[in-house]
GUVO-866032 format. One record per residue (C-alpha): y, x, z; residue number from 1; residue in three letters. Coordinates in nm, 4 decimals. Each point is the difference from the previous one (the first is absolute). Layout:
N
Y, X, Z, NUM, ALA
...
This chain:
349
0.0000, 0.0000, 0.0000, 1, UNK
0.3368, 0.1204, -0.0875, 2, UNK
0.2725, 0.0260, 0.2614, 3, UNK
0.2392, -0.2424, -0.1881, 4, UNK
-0.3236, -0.2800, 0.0339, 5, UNK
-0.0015, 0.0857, 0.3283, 6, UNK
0.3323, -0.0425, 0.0914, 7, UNK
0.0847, 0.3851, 0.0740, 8, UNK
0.3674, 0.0425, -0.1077, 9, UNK
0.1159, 0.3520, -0.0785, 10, UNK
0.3395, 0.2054, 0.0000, 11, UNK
-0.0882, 0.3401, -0.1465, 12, UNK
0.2855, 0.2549, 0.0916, 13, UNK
-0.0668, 0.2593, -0.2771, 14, UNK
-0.1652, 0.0635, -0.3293, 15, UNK
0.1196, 0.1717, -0.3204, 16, UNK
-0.1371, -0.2045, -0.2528, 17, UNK
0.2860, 0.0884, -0.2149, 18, UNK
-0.0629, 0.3083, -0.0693, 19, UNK
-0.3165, -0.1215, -0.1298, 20, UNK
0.1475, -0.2243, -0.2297, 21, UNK
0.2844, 0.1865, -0.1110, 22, UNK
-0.1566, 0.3714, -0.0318, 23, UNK
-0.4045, -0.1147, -0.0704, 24, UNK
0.0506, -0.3317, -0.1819, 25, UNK
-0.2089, -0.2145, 0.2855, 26, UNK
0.0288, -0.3973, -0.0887, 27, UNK
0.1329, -0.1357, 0.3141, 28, UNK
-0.0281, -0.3828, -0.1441, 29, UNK
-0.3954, 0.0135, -0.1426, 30, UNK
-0.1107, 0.2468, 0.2597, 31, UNK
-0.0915, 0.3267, -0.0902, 32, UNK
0.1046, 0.4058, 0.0720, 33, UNK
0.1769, -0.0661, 0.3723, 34, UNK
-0.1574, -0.1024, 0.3480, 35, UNK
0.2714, -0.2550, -0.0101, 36, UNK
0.0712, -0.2695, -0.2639, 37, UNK
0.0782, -0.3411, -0.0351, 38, UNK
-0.3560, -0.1821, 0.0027, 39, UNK
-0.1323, 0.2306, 0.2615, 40, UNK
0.3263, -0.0587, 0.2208, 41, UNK
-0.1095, -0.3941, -0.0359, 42, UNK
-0.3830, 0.0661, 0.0942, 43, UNK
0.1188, 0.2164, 0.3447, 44, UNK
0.2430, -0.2884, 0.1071, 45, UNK
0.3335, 0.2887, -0.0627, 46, UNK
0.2565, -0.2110, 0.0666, 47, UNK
0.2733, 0.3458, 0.0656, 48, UNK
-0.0070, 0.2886, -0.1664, 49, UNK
0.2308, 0.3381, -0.0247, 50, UNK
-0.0188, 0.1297, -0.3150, 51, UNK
0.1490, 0.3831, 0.0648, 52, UNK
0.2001, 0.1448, -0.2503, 53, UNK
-0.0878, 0.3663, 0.0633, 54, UNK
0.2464, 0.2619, -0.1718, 55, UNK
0.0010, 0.3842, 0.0821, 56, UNK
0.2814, 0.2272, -0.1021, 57, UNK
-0.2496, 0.2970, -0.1299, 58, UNK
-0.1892, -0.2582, -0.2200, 59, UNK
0.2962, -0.1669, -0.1629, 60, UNK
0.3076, 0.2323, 0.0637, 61, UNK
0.3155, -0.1518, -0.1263, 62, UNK
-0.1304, -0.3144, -0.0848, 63, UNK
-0.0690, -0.1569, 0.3639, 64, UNK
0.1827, -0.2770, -0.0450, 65, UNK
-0.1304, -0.1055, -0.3215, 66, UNK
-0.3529, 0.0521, 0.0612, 67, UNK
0.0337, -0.2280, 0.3078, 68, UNK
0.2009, -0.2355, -0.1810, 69, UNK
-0.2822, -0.0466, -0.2607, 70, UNK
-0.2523, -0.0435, 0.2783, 71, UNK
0.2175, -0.3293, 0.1384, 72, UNK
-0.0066, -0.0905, -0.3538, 73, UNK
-0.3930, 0.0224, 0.0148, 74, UNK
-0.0281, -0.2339, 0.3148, 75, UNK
0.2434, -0.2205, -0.1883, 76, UNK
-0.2453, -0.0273, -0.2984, 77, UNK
-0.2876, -0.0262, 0.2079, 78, UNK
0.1521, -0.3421, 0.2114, 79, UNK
0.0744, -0.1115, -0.3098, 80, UNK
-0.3289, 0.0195, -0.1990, 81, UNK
-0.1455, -0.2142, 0.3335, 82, UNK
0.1602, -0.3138, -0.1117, 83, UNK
0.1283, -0.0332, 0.2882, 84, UNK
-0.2623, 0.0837, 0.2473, 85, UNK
0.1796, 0.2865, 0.1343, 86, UNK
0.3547, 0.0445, 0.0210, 87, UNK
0.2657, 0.3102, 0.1056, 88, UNK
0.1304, -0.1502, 0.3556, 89, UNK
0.3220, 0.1164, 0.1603, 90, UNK
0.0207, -0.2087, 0.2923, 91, UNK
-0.1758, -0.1013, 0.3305, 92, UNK
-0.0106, -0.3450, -0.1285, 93, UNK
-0.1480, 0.0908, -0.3461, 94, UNK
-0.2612, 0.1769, 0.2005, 95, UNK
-0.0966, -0.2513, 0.2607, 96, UNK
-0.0586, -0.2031, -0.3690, 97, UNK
-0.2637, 0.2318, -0.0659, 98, UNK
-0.1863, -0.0770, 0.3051, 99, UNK
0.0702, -0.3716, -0.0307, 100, UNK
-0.1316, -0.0932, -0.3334, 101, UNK
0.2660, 0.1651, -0.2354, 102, UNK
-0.1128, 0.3082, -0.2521, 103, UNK
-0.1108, 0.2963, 0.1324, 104, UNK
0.2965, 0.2707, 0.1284, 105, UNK
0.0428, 0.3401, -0.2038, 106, UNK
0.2539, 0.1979, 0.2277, 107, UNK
0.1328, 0.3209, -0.1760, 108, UNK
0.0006, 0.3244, 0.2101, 109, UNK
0.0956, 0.3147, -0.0726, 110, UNK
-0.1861, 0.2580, 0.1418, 111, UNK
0.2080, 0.2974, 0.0084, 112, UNK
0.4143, -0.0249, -0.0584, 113, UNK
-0.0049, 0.2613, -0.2296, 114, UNK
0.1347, -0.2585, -0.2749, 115, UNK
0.3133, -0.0176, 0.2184, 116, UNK
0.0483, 0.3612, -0.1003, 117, UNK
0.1242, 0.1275, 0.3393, 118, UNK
0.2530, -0.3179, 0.0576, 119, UNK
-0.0702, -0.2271, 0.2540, 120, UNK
0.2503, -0.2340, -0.1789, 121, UNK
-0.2172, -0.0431, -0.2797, 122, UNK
-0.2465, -0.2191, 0.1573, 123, UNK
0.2264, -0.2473, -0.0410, 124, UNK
-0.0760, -0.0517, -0.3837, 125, UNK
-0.3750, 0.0066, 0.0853, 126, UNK
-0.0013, -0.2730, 0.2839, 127, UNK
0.2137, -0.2242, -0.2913, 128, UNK
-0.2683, 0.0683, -0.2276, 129, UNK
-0.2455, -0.1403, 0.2938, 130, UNK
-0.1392, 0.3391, 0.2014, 131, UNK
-0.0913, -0.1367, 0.3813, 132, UNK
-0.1884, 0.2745, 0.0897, 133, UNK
0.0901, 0.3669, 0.0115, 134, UNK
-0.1711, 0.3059, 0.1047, 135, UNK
0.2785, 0.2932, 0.0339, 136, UNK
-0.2153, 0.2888, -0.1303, 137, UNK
-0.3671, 0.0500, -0.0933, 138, UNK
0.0688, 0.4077, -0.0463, 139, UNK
0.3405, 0.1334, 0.1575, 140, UNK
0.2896, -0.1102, -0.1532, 141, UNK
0.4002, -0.0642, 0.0191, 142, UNK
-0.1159, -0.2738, 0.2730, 143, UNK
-0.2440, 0.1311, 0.2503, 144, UNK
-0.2993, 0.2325, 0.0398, 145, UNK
-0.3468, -0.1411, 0.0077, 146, UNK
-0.3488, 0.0440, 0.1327, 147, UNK
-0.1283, 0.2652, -0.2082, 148, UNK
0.3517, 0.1871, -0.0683, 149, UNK
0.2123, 0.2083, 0.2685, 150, UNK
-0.0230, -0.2530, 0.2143, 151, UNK
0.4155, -0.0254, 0.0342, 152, UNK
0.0948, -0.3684, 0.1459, 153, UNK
0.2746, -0.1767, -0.2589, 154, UNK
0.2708, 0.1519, -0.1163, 155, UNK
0.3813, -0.1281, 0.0266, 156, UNK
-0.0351, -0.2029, -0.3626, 157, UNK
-0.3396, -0.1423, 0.1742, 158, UNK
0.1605, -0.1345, 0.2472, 159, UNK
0.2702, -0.1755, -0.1482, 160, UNK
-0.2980, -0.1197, -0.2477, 161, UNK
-0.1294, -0.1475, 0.3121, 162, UNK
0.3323, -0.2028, 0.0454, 163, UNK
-0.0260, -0.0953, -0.3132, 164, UNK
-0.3271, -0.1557, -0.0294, 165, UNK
0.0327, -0.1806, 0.3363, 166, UNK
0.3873, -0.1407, -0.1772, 167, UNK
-0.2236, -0.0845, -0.3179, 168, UNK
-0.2847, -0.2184, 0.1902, 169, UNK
-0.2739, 0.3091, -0.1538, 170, UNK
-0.2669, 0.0359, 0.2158, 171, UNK
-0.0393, 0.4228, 0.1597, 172, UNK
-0.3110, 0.0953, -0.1107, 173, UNK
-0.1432, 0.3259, 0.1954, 174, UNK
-0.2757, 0.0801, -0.1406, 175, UNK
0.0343, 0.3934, -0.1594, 176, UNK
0.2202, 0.0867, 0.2623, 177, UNK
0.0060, 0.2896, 0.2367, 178, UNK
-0.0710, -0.0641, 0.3552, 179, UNK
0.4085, 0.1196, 0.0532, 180, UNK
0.0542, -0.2341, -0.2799, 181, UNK
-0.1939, -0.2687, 0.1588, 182, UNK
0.2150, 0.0414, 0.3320, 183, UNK
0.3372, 0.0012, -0.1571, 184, UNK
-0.1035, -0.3693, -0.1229, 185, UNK
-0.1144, -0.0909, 0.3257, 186, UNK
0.3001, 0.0985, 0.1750, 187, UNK
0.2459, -0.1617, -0.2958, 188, UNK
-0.1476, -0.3035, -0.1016, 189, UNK
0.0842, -0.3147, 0.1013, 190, UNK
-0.2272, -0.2532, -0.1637, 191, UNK
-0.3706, 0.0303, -0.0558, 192, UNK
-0.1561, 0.2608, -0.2334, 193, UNK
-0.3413, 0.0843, -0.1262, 194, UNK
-0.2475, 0.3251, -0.0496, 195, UNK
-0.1387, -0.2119, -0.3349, 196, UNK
-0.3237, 0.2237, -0.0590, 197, UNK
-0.0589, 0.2218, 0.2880, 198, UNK
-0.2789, 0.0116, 0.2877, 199, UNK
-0.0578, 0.0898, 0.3925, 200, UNK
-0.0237, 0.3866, -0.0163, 201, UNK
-0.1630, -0.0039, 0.3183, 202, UNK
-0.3111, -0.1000, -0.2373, 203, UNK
0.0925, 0.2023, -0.2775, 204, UNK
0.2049, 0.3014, 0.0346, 205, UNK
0.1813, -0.0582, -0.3406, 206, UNK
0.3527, 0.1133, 0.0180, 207, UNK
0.0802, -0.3681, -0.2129, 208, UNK
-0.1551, -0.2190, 0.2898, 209, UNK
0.2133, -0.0491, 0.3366, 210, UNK
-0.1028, 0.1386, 0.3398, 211, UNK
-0.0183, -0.2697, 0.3049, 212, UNK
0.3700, 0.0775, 0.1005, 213, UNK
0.1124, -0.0773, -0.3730, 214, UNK
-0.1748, -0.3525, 0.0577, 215, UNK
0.0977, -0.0828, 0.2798, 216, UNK
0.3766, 0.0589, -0.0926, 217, UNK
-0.0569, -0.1714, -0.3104, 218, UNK
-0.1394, -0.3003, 0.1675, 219, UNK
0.3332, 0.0116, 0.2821, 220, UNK
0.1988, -0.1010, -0.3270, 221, UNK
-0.2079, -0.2440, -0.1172, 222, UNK
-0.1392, 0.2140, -0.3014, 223, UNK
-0.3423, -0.0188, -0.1597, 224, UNK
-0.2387, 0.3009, -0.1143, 225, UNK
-0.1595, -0.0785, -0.3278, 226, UNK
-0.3753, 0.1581, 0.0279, 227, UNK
-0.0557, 0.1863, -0.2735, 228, UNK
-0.3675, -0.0141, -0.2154, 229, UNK
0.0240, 0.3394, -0.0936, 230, UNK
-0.3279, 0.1944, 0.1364, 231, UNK
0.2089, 0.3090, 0.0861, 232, UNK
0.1696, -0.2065, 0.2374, 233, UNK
-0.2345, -0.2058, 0.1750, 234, UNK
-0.2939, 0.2569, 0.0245, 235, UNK
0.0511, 0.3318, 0.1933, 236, UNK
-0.3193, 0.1655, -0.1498, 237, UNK
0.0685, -0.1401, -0.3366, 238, UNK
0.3789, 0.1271, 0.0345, 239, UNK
-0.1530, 0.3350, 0.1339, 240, UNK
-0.2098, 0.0386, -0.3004, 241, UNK
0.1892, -0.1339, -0.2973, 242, UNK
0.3761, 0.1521, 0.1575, 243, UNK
-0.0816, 0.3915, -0.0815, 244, UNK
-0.1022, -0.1091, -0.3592, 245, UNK
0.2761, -0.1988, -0.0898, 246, UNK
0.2814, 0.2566, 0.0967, 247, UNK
-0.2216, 0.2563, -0.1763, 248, UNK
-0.0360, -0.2158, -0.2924, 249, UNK
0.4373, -0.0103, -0.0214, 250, UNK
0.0045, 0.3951, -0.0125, 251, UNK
0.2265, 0.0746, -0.2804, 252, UNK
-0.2420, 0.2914, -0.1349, 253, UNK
-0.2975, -0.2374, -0.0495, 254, UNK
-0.0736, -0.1135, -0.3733, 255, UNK
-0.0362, -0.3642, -0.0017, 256, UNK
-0.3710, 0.0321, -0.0412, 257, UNK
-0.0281, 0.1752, 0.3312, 258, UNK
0.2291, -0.2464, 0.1651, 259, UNK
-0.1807, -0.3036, -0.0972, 260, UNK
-0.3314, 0.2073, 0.1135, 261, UNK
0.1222, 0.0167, 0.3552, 262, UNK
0.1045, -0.3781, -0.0528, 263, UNK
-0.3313, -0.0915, -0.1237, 264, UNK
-0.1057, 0.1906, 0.3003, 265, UNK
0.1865, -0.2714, 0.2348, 266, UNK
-0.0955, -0.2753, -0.1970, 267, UNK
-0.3720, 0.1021, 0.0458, 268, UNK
0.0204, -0.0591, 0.3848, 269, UNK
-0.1313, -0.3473, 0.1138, 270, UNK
0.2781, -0.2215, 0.1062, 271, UNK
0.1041, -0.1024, 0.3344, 272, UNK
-0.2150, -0.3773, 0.1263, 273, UNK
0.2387, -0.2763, 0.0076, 274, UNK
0.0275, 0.0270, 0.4204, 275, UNK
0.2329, 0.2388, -0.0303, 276, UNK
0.2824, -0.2409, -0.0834, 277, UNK
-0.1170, -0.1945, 0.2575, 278, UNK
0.0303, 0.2752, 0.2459, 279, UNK
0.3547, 0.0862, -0.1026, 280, UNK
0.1237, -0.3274, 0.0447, 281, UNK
-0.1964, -0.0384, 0.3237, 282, UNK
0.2147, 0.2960, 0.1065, 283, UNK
0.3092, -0.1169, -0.0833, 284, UNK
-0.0366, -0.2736, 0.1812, 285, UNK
-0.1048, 0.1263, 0.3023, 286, UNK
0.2795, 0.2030, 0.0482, 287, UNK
0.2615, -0.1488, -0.2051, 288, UNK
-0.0830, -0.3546, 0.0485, 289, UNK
-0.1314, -0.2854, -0.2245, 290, UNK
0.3552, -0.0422, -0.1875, 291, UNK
0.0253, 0.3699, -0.1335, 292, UNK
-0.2785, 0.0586, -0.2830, 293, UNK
-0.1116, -0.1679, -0.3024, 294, UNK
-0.1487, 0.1181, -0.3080, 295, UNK
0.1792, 0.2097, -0.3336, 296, UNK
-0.3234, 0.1285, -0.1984, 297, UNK
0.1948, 0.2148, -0.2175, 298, UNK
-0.1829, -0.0935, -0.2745, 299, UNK
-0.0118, 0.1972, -0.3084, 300, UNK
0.2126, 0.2580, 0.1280, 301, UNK
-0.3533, 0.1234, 0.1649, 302, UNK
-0.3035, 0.1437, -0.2073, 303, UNK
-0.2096, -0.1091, 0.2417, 304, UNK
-0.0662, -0.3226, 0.2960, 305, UNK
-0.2308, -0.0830, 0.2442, 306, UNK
-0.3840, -0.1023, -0.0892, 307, UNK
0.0206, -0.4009, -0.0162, 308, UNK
0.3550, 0.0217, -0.2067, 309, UNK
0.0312, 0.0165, -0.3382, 310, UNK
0.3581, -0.1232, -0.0564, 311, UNK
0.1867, -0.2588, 0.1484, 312, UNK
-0.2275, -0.2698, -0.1200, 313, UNK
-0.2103, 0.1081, 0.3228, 314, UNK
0.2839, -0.0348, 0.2331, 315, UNK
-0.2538, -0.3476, 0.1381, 316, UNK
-0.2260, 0.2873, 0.1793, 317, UNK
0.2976, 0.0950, 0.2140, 318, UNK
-0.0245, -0.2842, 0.1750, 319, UNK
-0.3573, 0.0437, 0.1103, 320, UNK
0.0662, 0.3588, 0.0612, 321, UNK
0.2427, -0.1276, 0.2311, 322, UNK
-0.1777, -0.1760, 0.1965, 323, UNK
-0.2791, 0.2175, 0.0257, 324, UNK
0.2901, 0.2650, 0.1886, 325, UNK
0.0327, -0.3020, 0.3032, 326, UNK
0.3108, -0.1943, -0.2040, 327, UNK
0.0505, -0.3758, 0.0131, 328, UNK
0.1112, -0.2589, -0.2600, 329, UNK
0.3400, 0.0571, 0.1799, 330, UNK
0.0136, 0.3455, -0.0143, 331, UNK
-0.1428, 0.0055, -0.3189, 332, UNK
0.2533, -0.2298, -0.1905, 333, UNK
0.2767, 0.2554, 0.1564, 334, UNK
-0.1906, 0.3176, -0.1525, 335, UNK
-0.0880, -0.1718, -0.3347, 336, UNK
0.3654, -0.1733, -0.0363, 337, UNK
0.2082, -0.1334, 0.2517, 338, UNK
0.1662, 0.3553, 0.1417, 339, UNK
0.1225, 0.1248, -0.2836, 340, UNK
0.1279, -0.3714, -0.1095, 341, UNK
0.1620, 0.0242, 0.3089, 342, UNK
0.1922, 0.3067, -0.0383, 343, UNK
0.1144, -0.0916, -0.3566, 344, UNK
0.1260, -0.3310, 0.0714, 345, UNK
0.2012, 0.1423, 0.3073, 346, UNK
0.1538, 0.2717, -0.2391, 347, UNK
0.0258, -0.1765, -0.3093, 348, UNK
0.1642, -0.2657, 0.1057, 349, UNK
């Protein structure tokens, strides 16, 4: 039984299906090339979804702004192929539709401001073009350091940035961020932010997943942490394993056929069992409370997911996952869809 026929709602806090479409020519409306599209997005019961519009300086230098540009144009086309099943929302109220019968929500993120080229001010051409959800950095920028850079907390334009996006009603997103990072939002914010597609690193030592004090803050503002499917960041062993071979594989000496052999190498290790997400979110609870975690599978911006997942078309084993970790229906509505509906509505609106 799918999750949608059995009444499992879901608000998915990351994916980057976009790329897919744009870059590798996946068919979002018939179903095929991405985790996430359309029909498997009605099978799972996705009523929410970020689609992040990920843009790095050293991939696209010069042309931020445009690439990112094009990617809003992509979740444009892709609402608009749906007929109107799913539709771009920019408000609490157009969200709460989502959840109450209307089309499905497609929120726009950016993840990274490197499109704002090193001015806070510019986000205010992205939120008009309908960005609610913005991660300040995924490698160190003009904005703020992040988990796998120097570790520096944000920088002067990263704080005004902050300003900003609280003035514009876009959601803080603080996942990528250093730990210094991490605190400067704590101790600036004033409305609720998220950690979209991070885990508890007292599980999983990833430098991407939060420790307990992290969660515990987070929860104090009445944020949610988005637990992430991503095997390097739920398993320790598997992270242990697969980590040395993936920074090996990005040495700049390597030909490409050795770097895909040490990928091939990571792909060949069995992926984590399905408990693992269960045990994250168990962990999150118990020390940030019930309110603070939901779910943000960072679908096909991974390689690789837990044994049971697929894509998001399997997002109806969650819920049994869920309760196999100790979580009632309660609980289990929060994790699945109600927290991060929560925080949205509260900021969006």
């Amino acid at each position: 039984m799918t999750s949608a026929a059995a009444g499992t709602r879901f608000f998915d806090a990351h994916c980057d299906t976009v790329i897919k479409v744009l870059d590798a020519g996946a068919d979002f409306i018939r179903g095929g090339g991405a985790h996430v599209t359309f029909p498997a997005m009605q099978r799972a019961g996705i009523r929410a979804q970020i689609f992040a519009c990920f843009v790095l300086s050293a991939r696209f230098p010069g042309a931020e702004a445009e690439r990112a540009e094009a990617m809003l144009a992509a979740i444009e086309g892709m609402a608009r192929e749906t007929a109107g099943g799913m539709r771009i929302v920019y408000t609490g109220a157009e969200l709460l539709d989502a959840f109450t019968g209307g089309p499905i929500a497609a929120i726009a993120g950016l993840e990274g401001a490197d499109p704002l080229e090193g001015r806070a001010e510019n986000l205010r051409a992205f939120a008009k073009r309908g960005v609610r959800d913005l991660i300040f950095a995924w490698r160190d920028n003009a904005f703020s350091g992040t988990a796998f850079g120097e570790d520096t907390g944000l920088t002067r334009e990263g704080e005004r940035l902050l300003g900003l996006a609280e003035e514009l009603r876009v959601v803080i997103d603080v996942s990528h961020l250093s730990d210094l990072a991490f605190d400067d939002v704590c101790r600036m914010a004033t409305r609720p932010f998220i950690a979209s597609h991070s885990n508890c690193r007292a599980l999983c030592p990833n430098r991407r997943n939060l420790t307990d004090g992290m969660i515990r803050a987070l929860s104090d503002r009445g944020g949610v942490l988005g637990i992430n499917l991503a095997p390097a960041f739920l398993d320790p062993q598997w992270h242990r394993r697969v980590a040395p071979l993936l920074e090996a594989s990005r040495d700049p000496a390597l030909s490409e056929a050795e770097r895909e052999g040490l990928r091939e190498q990571a792909r060949s290790i069995p992926r984590p069992s399905l408990d693992w997400v269960g045990r994250h979110v168990r962990h999150a609870i118990d020390v940030g409370g019930e309110d603070c975690a939901g779910i943000g599978g960072d679908l096909d911006g991974i390689d690789q997911t837990p044994q049971g997942i697929g894509g998001v078309a399997d997002y109806g084993r969650l819920g049994a996952c869920l309760r196999a970790a100790g979580l009632n229906e309660r609980q289990i509505e929060k994790i699945c869809w109600r927290n991060l509906l929560r925080v949205f509505r509260e900021v969006l609106s």
